[in-house]
N, C-alpha and C positions, 0 to 999 in steps of 0.2 A: 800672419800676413796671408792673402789671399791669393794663391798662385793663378794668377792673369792669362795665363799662354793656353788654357781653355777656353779661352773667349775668341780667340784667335786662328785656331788651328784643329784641324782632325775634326772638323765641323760635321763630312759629311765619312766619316771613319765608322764604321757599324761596329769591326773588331781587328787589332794584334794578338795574333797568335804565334808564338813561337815557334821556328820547325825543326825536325833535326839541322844540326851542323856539315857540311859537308864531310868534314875529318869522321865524325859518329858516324856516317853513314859509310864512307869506304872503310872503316874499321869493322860493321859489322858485316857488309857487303865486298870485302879485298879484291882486287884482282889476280894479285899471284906474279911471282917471280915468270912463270910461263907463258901466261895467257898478256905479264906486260909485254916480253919480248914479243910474241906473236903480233902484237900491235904495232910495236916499234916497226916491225917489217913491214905489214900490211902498208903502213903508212909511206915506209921505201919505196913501196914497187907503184903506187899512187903517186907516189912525187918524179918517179920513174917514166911512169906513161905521163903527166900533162907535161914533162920536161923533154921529151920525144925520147928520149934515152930508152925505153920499151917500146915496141912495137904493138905488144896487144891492144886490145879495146876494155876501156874502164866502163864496168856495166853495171852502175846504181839501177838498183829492182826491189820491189816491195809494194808492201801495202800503201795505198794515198796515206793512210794515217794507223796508228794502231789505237786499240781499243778491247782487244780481246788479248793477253796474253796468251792462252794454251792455242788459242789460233795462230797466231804469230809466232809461235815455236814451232808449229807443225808447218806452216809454210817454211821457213828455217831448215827444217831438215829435208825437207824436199830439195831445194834450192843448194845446200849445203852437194846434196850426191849431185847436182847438176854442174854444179861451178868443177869439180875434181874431174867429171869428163871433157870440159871445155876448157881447163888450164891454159892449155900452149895455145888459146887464139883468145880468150877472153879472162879477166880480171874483175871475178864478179864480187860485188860488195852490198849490203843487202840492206835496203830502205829501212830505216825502224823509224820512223817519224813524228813524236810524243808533242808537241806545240803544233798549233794550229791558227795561221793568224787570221783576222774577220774582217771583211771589210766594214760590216756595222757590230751583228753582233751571232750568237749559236756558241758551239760547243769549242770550248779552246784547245783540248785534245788532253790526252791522258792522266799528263805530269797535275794537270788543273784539274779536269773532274773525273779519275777515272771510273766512279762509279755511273756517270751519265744519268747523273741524277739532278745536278747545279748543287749538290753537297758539297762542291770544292773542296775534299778531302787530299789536300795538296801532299799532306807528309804519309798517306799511303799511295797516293800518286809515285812521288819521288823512291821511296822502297822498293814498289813492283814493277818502276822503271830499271831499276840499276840492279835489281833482281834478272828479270828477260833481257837484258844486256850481257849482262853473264853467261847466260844459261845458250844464248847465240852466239856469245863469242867461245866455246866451247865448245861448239859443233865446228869451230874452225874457221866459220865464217869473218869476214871484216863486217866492220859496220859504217852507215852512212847515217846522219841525221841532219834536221834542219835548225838550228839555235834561234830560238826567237828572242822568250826573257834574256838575258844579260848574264844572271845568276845562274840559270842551269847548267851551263856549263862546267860549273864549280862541282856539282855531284855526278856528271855523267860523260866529260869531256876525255878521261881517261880508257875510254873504251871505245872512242872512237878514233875511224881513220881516213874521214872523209865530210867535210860539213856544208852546207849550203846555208846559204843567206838569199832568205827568199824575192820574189818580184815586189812586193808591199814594200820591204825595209832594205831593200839594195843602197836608196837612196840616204838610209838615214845613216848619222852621224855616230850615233852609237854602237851601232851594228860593225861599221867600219871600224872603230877601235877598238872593240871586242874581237875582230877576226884578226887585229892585227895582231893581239897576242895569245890567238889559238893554238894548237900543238901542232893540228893536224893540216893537209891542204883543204882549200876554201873554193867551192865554186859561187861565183854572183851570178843571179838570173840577171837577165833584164828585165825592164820595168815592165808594167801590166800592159799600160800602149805598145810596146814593140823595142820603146827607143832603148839601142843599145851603150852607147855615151854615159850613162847613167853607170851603166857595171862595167866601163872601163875605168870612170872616175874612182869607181868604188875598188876596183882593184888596186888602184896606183895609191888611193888614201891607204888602204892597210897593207901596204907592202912597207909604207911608211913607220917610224916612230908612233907611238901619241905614247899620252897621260890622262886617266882618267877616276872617275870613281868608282869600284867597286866589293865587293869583299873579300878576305880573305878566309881559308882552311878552317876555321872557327866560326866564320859566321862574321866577325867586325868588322867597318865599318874600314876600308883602306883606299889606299892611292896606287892606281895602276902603274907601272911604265912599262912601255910594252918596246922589242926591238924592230917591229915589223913583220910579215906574215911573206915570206919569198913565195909560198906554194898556193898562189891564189888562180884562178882563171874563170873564162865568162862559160853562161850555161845559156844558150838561145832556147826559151820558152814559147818564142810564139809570142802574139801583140794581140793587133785589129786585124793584123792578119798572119797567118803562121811565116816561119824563116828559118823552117829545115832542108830547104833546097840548093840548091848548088850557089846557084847567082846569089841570095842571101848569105849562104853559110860564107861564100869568097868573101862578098865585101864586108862581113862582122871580122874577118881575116885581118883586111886589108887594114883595116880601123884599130886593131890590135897593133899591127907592124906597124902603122904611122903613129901610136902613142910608142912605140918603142917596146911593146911587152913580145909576148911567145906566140906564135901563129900555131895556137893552141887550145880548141874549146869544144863543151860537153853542147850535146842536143837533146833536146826533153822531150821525149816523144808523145806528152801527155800534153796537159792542159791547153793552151790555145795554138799550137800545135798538130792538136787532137779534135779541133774544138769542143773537148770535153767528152768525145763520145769514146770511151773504148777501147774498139776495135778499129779506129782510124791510127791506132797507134801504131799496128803492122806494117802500116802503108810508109811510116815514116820511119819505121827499123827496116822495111825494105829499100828506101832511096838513103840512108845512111850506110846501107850495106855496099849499093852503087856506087856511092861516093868513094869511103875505102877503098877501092878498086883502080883509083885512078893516085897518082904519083902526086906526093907533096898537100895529100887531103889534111885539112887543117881537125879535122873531127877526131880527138885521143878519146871523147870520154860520153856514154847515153846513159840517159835515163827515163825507166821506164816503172809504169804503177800497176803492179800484179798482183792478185793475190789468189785465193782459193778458187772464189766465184766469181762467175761475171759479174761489172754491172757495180752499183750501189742501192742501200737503203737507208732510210731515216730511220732515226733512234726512236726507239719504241721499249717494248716492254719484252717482247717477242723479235728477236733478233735473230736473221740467221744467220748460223758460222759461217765463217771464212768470206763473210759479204760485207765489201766495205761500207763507214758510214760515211764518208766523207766523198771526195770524187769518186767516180766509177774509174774500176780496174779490169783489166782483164784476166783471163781463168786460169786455172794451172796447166789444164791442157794445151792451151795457145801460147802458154809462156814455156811451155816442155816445145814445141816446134818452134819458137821462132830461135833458142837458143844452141835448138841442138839442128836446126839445120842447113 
């Protein structure tokens, strides 16, 4: 008999390809008795500052995007002796950012193509991610990243202690049930326009219950149930027009305390904030410095995009190091002054 369900399905499917399993890959890639506890903590003293119980400042930093492993480790260790002199006033945690979401179309980011080729060699992608996850969190370092797919969390989610759900998918409905049952705390951007409503909604969804689809340890095919995500809070990015300023940062405040949550939230020093450029990032790590200054500031938590070099470039053939592809970051000299002074 003629099996019919190709007439109907997988019409425009080019290929399945199998990838490692998540269990295969933390078995060949472990994290360790030591390096889990060190996480467990990290993730303490993170739930510590957006719950006001710490006083320092949570300082997500890194590359826009990674793309160069041995680059991403050498910023890594730079960052690593920075954070150890800035302890007692900052809580530094370090951008590793491997998904990149599009608004039409370009490069998805590492986990997808790391070769930057469109060879989509996803199951070397996933290795030399969870590989450089390691290799960072052994310098001491915490780690921060953004979760786009649903699934990566499954191979990488144990190494982290700080996750974002970005301005594109704050809104969606998946997104929110996947952070519900993340390990780690969860910042929500706001939306691309500005509006903040959108990542309050999304925090009070995943503080929630749900049930959903996704896989489990193996790789099959399972039903979620998640208990809720307590350590969620919003991250103001900037809109149509930036809202890292005092009168904005009050009333994202004030919108927090009338839904009932923590008068508690991160400031993106970068994208529309920045509008994109740089060095405008200073400008607003100097007025959130401002702000701390004054009693009952609602700001526990910044982030900022650094990395070797100034600036950004498109992918090419001829790449230089420690330059991002994605947005423009700024250098390591300007991210050595603004942290140490």
């Amino acid at each position: 008999m003629t099996n019919d369900i190709h007439l109907t399905e997988d019409l425009r499917v080019k290929e399945l390809k199998k990838l490692v399993t998540p269990a295969k890959l933390k078995e060949e890639l472990p994290l360790g008795i030591e390096l889990t506890n060190k996480v467990l903590a990290d993730r303490d003293t993170v739930r510590d500052i957006i719950h006001l119980r710490d006083d320092r400042l949570l300082i997500v930093i890194g590359p826009c995007s990674i793309h160069d492993p041995e680059a991403a480790l050498d910023y890594a260790k730079r960052l690593a002796a920075i954070a150890e002199q800035v302890k007692d006033r900052y809580f530094i945690v370090m951008r590793v950012y491997f998904e990149k979401p599009r608004t039409t179309i370009g490069w998805k980011g590492f986990i997808n193509d790391p070769k930057l080729d469109n060879s989509c060699d996803m199951e070397h992608g996933l290795y030399a991610a969870r590989k450089l996850l390691l290799d960072i969190a052994k310098l001491g370092l915490p780690i921060a990243t953004e979760f786009l797919d649903p699934i990566v969390p499954q191979y990488t989610a144990d190494l982290v202690s700080w996750s974002a759900i970005g301005a594109r998918t704050t809104e969606s409905q998946t997104h929110r049930e996947m952070s519900s049952g993340l390990s780690m705390p969860v910042g929500f951007k706001n939306a691309t326009d500005g509006n903040i409503e959108i990542a309050i909604n999304a925090i009070e969804s995943a503080s929630n219950a749900h049930s959903f689809l996704g896989i489990d340890q193996d790789g099959h095919s399972a039903m979620v149930k998640t208990s809720g995500n307590p350590n969620t809070h919003l991250v103001l990015r900037g809109g149509k027009q930036p809202n890292f300023q005092y009168p904005e940062v009050t009333y994202a405040a004030c919108k927090l305390e009338a839904a009932g949550l923590e008068k508690s939230l991160m400031v993106d020093c970068s994208h529309a904030n920045a509008s994109k450029v740089a060095q405008n990032q200073v400008k607003v790590w100097e007025s959130i410095l401002e702000q701390r200054a004054k009693d009952d500031c609602p700001i526990t938590g910044v982030m900022i995009e650094s990395f070797i070099e100034e600036g950004n470039q498109k992918i090419s053939g001829d790449l230089k190091y420690g330059l991002s592809i994605t947005d423009q970051c700024i250098d390591w000299e300007t991210t050595e002054k603004m942290l140490l002074g």
